[in-house]
C-alpha positions as CSV (number, residue, x, y, z in Angstrom):
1,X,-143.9,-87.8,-22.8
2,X,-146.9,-89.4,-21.8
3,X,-150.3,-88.8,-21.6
4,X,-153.9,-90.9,-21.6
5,X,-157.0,-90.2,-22.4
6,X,-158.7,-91.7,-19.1
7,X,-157.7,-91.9,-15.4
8,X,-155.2,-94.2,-14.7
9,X,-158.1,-96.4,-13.2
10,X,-160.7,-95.6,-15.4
11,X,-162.9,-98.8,-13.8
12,X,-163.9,-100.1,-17.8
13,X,-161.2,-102.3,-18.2
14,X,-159.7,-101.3,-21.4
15,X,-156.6,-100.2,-21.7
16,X,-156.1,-96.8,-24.0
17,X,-153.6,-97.7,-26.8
18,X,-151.1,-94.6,-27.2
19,X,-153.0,-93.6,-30.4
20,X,-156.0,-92.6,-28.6
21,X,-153.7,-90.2,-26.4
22,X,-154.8,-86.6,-25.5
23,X,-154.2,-85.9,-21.7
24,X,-150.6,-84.0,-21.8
25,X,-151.8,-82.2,-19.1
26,X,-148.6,-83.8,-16.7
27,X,-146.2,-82.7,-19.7
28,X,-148.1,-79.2,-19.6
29,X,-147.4,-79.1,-15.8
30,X,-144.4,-80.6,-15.9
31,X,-143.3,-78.0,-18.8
32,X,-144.8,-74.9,-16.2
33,X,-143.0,-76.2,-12.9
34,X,-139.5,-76.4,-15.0
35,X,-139.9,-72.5,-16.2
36,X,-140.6,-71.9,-12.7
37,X,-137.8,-73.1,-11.0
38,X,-135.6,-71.9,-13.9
39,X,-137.0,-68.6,-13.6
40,X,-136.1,-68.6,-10.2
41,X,-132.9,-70.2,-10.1
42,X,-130.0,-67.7,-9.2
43,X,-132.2,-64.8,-8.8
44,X,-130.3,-63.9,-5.5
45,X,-126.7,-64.3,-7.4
46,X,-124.7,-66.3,-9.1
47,X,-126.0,-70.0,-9.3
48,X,-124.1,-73.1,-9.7
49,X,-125.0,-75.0,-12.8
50,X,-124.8,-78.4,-11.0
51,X,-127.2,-76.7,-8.3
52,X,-130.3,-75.9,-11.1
53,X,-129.7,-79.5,-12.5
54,X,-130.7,-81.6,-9.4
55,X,-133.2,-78.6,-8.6
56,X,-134.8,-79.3,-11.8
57,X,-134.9,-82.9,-11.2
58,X,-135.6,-83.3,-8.3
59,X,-138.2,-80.7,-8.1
60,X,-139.9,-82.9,-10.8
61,X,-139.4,-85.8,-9.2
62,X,-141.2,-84.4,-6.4
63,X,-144.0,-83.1,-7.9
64,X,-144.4,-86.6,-9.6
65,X,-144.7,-88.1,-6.9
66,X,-147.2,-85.8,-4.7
67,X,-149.3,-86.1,-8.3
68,X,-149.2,-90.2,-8.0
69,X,-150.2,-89.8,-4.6
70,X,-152.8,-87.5,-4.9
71,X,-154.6,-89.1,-7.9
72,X,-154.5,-92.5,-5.9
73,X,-156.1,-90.1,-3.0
74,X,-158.4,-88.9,-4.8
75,X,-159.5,-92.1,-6.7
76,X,-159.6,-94.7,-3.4
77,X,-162.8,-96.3,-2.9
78,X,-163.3,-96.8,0.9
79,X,-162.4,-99.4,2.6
80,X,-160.0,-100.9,-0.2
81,X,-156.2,-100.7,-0.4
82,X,-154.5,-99.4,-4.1
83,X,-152.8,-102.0,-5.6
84,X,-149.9,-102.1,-7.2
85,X,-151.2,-102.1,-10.9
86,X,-152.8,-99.4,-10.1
87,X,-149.8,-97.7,-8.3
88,X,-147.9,-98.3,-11.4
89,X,-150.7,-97.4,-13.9
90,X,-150.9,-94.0,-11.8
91,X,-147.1,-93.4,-11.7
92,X,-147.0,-94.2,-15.3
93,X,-149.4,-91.4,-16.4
94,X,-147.8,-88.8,-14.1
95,X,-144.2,-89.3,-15.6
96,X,-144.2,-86.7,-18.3
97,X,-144.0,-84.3,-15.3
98,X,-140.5,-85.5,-14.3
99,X,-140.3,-86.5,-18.4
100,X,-140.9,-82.2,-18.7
101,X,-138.0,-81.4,-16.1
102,X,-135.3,-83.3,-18.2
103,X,-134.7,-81.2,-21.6
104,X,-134.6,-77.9,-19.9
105,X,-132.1,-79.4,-17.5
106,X,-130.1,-80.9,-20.5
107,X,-130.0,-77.8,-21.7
108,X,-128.3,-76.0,-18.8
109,X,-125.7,-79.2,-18.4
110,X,-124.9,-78.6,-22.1
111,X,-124.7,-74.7,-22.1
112,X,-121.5,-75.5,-19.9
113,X,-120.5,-78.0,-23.0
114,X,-120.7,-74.8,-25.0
115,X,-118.7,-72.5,-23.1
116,X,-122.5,-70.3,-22.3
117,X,-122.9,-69.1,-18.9
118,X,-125.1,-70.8,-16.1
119,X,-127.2,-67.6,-16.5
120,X,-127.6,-68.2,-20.3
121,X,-128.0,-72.0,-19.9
122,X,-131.1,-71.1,-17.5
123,X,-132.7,-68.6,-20.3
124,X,-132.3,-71.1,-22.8
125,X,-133.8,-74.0,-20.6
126,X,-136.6,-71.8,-19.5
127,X,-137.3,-71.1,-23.5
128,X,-137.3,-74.5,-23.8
129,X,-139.7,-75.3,-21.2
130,X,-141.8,-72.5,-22.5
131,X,-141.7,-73.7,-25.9
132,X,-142.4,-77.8,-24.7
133,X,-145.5,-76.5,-22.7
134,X,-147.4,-74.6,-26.0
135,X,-146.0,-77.4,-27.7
136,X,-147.7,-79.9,-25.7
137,X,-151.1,-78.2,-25.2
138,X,-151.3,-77.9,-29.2
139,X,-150.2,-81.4,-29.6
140,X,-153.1,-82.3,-26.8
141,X,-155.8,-80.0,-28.7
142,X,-154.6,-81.2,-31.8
143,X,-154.7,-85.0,-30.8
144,X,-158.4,-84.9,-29.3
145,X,-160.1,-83.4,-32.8
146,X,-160.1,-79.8,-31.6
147,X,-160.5,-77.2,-34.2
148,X,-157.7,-75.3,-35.5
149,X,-159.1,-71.7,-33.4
150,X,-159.4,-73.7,-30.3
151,X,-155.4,-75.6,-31.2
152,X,-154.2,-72.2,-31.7
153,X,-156.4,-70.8,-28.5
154,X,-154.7,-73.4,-26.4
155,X,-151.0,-72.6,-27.6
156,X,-151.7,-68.8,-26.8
157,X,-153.1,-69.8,-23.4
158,X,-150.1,-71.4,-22.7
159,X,-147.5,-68.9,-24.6
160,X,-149.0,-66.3,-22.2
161,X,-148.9,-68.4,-19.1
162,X,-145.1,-69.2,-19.9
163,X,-144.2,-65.5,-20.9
164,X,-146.0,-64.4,-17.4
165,X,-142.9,-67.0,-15.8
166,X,-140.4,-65.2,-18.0
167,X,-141.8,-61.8,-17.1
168,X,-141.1,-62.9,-13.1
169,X,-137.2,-63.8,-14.2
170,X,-137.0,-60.1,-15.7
171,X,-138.8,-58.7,-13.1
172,X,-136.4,-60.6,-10.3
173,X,-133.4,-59.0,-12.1
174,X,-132.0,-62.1,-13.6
């Protein structure tokens, strides 16, 4: 997944080399809008595995693309048009949110490869997502110099964020 330290315009002219990468806030995202759609996938019955594939995807896709949008939004200078580096620089750093979308869908396509029901493939795909989003806040502390209370801080912050997500699929009975 893909992250940068700077805006995707960040006006100085230098491009960040993927070394000097911290921002997985996308993949973080990315990671929280996949449990969610998991987590609510099939909670009124039986759910079609194909179904909470494309929902996955194309609910990341989405989201992606009202992200590019709104950064180039929020960035325009008036009175000048985007152009189309910076449309691609800005679609470029947004990607890990649809990048985030993709393992947890894998793993309900591949539950089926496993004989596992679609309602197991979605718990293990929202684990995964859950697991990818502390993974990627740690890897994000971890990456900017942060100290090992604040590395561990973040992956809490984001354990509890994802376990609130799983505490919804309990709650909704499925």
């Amino acid at each position: 997944m893909s992250g940068s330290s700077v805006p995707p315009e960040s006006g100085d002219g230098a491009d960040r080399s993927a070394s000097h990468r911290t921002d997985y806030a996308g993949a973080i995202y990315g990671s929280i809008l996949a449990a969610s759609v998991v987590a609510t996938a099939g909670t009124t019955g039986e759910y079609p595995r194909l179904q909470a594939i494309v929902l996955l995807m194309i609910t990341g896709l989405v989201f992606w693309a009202t992200h590019v949008y709104a950064e180039l939004v929020g960035e325009r200078v008036v009175g000048q048009r985007w152009s189309l580096r910076q449309i691609r620089r800005t679609a470029a750093h947004e990607w890990s949110i649809v990048e985030a979308a993709t393992l947890p869908a894998a793993a309900v396509a591949l539950s089926a490869v496993f004989g596992l029901s679609v309602n197991t493939g979605l718990w293990i795909a929202l684990g995964i997502a859950v697991a990818q989003q502390v993974m990627w806040a740690c890897l994000g502390a971890v990456r900017a110099g942060a100290p090992r209370g604040l590395v561990v801080a973040e992956g809490f912050v984001n354990l509890a964020l994802g376990l609130i997500i799983v505490a919804a699929k309990v709650v909704l009975k499925h």
